[in-house]
N, C-alpha and C positions, 0 to 999 in steps of 0.2 A: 245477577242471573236468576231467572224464575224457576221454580221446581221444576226436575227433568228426568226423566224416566230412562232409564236405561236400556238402550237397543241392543249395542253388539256385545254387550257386558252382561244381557240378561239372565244366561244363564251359568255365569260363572259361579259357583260356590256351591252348586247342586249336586247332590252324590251321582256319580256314574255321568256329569255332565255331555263328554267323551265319548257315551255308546250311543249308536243308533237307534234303540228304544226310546232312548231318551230324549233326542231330538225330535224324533216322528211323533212322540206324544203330546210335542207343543208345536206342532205342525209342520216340522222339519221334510221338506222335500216337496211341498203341497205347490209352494210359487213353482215350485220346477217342472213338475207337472202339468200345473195350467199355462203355464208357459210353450212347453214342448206340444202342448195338443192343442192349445188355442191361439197360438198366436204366429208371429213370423221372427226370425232373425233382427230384420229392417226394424219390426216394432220393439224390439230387446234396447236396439242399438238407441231409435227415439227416444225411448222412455227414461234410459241414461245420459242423454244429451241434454233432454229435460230437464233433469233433474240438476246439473251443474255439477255433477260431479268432477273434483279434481283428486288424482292421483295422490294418495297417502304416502310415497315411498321419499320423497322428500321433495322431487322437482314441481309437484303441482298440475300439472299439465291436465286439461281436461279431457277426461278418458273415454266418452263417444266420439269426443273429435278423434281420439286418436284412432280408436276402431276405424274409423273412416279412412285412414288412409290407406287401408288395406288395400290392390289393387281389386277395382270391379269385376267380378268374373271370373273370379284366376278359376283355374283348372285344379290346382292344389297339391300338394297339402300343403297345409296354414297350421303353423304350429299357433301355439299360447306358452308359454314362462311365467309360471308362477313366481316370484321373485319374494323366497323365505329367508333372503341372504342377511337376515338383521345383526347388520355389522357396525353401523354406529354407535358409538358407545351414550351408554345408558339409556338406551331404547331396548324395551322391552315387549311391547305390545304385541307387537305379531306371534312371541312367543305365549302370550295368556290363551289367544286365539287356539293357535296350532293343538296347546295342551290341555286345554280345559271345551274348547268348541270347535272340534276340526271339521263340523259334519256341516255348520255354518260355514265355512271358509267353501269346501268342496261344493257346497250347492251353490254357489255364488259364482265358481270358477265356472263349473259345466255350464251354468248361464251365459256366463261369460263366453266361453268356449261357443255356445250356439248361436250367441251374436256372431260372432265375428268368425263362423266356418269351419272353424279349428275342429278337428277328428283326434287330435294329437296335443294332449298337454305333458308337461314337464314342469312337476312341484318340486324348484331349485331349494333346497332347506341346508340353511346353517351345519355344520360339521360339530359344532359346540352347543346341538340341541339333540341331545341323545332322546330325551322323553317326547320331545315334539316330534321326532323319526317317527319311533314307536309309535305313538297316538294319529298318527299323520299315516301310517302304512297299514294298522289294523283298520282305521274308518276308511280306507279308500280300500281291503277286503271286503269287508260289512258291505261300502256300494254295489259289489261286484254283484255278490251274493244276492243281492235285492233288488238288482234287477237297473239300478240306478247308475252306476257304469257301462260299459261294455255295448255290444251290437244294437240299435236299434229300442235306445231307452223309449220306454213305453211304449212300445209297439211302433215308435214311430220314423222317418227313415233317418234320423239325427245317431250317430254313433260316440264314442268316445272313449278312448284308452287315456289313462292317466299313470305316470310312473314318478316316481320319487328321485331324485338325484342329490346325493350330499356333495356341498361344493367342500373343498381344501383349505377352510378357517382362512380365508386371504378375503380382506376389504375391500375389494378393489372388485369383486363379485360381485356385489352390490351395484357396480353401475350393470346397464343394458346389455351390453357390445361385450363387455369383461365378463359377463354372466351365462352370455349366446357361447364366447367364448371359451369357458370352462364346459360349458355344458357338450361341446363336440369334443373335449378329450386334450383340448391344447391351454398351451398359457395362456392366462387371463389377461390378456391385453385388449385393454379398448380399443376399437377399432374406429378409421374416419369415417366419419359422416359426412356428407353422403355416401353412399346407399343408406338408409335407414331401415331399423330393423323388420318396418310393414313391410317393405318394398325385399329385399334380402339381406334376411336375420337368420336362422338357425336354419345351418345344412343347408344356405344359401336361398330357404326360400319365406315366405311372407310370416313374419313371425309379431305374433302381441306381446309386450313383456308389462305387466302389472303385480302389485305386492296384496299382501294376503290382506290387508284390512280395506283394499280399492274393493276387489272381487266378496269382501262379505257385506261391504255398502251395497253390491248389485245386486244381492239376495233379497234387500228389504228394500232398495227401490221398485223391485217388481212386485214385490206383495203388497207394498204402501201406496206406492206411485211415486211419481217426481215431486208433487205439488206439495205432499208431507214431506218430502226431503228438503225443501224450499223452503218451509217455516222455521227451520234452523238455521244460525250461520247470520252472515253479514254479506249485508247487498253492495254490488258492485261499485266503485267509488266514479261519481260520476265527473270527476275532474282529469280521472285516468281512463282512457280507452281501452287500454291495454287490460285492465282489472276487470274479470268475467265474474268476480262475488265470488265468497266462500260459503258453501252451506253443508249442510249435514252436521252430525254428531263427528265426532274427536276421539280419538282414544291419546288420552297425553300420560305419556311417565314422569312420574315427579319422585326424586330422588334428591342424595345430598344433604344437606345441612335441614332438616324438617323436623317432625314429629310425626308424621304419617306418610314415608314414602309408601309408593304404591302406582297401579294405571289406572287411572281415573276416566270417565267418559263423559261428557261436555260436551256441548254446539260450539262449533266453532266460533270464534270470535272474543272467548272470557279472556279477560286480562291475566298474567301473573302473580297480578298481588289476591285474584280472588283463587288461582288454583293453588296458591300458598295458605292461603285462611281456611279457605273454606275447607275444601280438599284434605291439605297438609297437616293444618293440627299449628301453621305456623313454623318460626323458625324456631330451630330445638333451643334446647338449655337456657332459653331467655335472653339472646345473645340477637343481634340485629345482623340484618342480610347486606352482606355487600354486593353480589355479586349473581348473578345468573344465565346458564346456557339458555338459548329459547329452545333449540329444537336438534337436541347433539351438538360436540365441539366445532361440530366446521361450519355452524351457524355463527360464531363468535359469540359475542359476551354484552350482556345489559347490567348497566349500571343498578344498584338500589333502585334511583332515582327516577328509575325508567320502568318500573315496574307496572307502570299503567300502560306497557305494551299489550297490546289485542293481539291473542293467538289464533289469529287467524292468516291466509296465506300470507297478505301486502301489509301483515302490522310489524312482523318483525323489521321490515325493510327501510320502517321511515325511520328507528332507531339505529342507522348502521348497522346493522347486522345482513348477513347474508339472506336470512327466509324463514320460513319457518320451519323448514327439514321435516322431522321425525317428531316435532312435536314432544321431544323427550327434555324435561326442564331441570336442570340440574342448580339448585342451589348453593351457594358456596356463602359462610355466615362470615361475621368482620376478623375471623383468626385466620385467615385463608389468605399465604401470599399469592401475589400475581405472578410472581416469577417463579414459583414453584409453578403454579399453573399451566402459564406458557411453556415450559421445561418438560410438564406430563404431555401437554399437545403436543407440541414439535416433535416431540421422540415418539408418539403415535406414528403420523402422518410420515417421518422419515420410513419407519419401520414397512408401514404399508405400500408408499409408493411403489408401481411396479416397476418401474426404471424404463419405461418408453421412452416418454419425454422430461427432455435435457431443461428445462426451467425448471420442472416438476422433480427430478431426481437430483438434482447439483441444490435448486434452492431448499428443499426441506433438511436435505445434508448439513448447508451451509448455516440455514437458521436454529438450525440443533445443536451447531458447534459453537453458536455466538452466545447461545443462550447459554449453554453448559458453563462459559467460560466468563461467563456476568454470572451465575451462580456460586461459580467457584472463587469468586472475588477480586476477579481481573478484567473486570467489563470496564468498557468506556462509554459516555455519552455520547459518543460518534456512532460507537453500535446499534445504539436504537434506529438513529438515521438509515445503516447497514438493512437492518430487521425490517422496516417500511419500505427499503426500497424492494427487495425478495419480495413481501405481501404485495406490493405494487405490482409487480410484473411478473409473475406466475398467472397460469387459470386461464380457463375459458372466456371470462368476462376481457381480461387484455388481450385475447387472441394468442395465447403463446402452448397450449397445450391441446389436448386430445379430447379428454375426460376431463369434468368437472374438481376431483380428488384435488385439485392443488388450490384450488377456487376454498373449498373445506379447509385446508391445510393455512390458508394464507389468512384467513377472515379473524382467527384468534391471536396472531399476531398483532393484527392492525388494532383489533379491536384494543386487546389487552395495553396495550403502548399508547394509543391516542385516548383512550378513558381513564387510564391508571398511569398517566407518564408520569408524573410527581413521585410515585411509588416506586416506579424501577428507576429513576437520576436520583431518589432517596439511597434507595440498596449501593447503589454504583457510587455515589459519593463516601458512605459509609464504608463499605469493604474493598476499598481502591483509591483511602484517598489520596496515593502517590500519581497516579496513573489515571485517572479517571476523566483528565481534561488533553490523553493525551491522543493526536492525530496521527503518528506512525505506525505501522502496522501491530498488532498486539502480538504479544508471546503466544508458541506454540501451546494449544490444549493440554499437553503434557505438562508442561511447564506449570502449568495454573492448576491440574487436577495434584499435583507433585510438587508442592514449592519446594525448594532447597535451605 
């Protein structure tokens, strides 16, 4: 990867990064402005469509299309959804943003906001970001105050109220439908699709939901253009139709077994093994990497050997793995079991599910109990079979649920068992080797957490 300057990162590490002064002095609100008085909505909405931007929150989706689905002409109001709900584990980024540059996030949003009509947003923020509250609720004062929120920003007839909402520490927030739906006051259950949330999303009516590192891209696609957002990233694969290119800068967390965890900032597309070297400082204590998330656990797991995976959207995907998520990389070095692994996922995902649906709430249950019970030294190699068949038929991609959550929940299973299966018929031979070839039902949980 060639030298690369730092966009959304640039001003992290500067004193008072956070206040308003500080942002205006390195021209903080200026695209907002030429924006608001010289240009249109339509021309907001091109300029992002141009540019290729996809949606940072994990799905990808590219987010002028998705403005677009807004209905033509509504009457309104058209809300926006900030989407601060950073509940994947060991993803970070949104929170560097919210804490150290929220004045970047909010000018990206209104931008945001003036494309797509919206008078009405809602910054949805994590319950377990107390300092992102606070730094997120003083800068959207400071806006008020300046003239940059509220009635009729710079004179012109575009208005905008922005309010703060802490969601309830629950992951399941994080999807769209789960987020519209905490946000009106009820459980967070994903809702069917269709309707879609353009069409009737919050309070029933045309609503956008994007996450805070989409809306601070919009900031610097309007000041830069498209065409600078386009020299970043990897162009479209032309064997797949379907693949519209990745561009732009990254913000990736890299954490786990390293020398230098940390959020790093990258075009999209570097491999693993460069945001481990270069990046990371390598894997610590001189120890070799087994193991790595590409983009949070419900992305599933790359091999060592796989490390010449491209983190960009379609590179996670040719290695098995779900996607690229969150872009949050979690190294794991050669002391790290796999069945402890699977053991910490599974009892996430059980934890989170919100119990709608019946594949989604029985199988993360059931894959919690099989693993517990292969930990505890009473698994059979029939289990695994058991464990693949659940990852199989859970999720949106089989058709059997609502929300993606189980699609997450199922991918580190698969992953973990069909790249490390040697590893766990190794554990399951060794701590069972009475039982371990056996095909009648296994003893009760208790039975094996409590042997007699």
């Amino acid at each position: 990867m060639a030298e690369y300057e730092p966009v959304l990162l640039a001003s992290i590490g500067k004193e008072d990064s956070h206040r308003l002064r500080v942002y205006e002095a390195t021209g903080g609100y200026q695209t907002l402005r030429k924006m608001l008085c010289e240009s249109t909505p339509n021309n907001v909405t091109d300029l992002v469509k141009a540019s290729g931007l996809r949606g940072r929150g994990g799905a990808g989706f590219p987010t002028g299309l998705k403005w677009t689905f807004l209905p033509p002409n509504h009457p309104g109001p058209i809300y926006f959804c900030l989407n601060a709900d950073e509940s994947e584990p060991a993803t970070f980024n949104n929170r560097i943003l919210m804490e150290q540059d929220p004045h970047q996030v909010i000018e990206g949003l209104i931008l945001s906001c003036f494309a797509t009509g919206a008078e009405t947003a809602y910054f949805y923020i994590r319950y377990e970001y107390p300092l992102g509250y606070d730094r997120v609720q003083a800068a959207v004062d400071e806006c008020y105050a300046a003239g940059y929120l509220g009635k009729n920003i710079f004179g012109t007839d575009f208005s905008l109220d922005l309010y703060l909402h802490r969601g309830a520490a629950a992951y399941i927030c994080g999807e769209e439908t789960g987020l519209i739906e905490s946000l009106e006051g009820k459980r967070a259950w994903p809702r069917i699709k269709p309707p879609f949330p353009a069409v009737e999303g919050a309070f029933r009516k045309p609503t956008v939901v994007n996450n805070v590192e989409t809306v601070a891209c919009v900031r610097h696609i309007c000041d830069r253009g498209p065409d600078w957002f386009r020299t970043m990233g990897v162009l479209p694969d032309p064997d797949n139709p379907r693949d519209p290119g990745s561009f732009g800068p990254k913000l990736y967390c890299l954490s786990g077994h390293v020398e230098r965890p940390g959020c790093y900032e990258a075009p999209l597309g570097l491999t693993v093994d460069e945001l481990i070297e270069r990046f990371g400082g390598g894997v610590w204590k001189g120890r070799r990497a087994k193991a790595a998330i590409p983009g949070g656990i419900s992305m599933g797991l790359l091999r060592h050997d796989e490390f010449d995976c491209p983190l960009d959207f379609a590179g996670p995907g040719k290695y098995g793995c779900l996607g690229l998520g969150t872009a949050a990389v979690v190294v794991m070095d050669e002391t790290v079991s796999m069945i402890d692994f699977l053991h910490n996922s599974c009892q996430f995902f059980a934890h989170e599910s919100c119990g709608q649906c019946t594949p989604c709430r029985e199988g993360t249950s059931w894959a919690l109990a099989i693993i517990k019970r292969i930990q505890a030294g009473k698994g059979r190699l029939k289990d695994l079979e058991l464990l693949l068949e659940i990852g199989d038929g859970i999720g949106i991609i089989p058709g059997t649920t609502i929300c993606g959550l189980s699609d997450g929940a199922a991918w580190p299973i698969k992953n973990a068992i069909r790249k490390f299966r040697d590893e766990f018929e190794q554990y399951i031979r060794e701590t069972n080797p009475g039982g371990y070839a056996r095909i009648s039902p296994a003893i009760a949980l208790q039975e094996a957490e409590h042997p007699s």
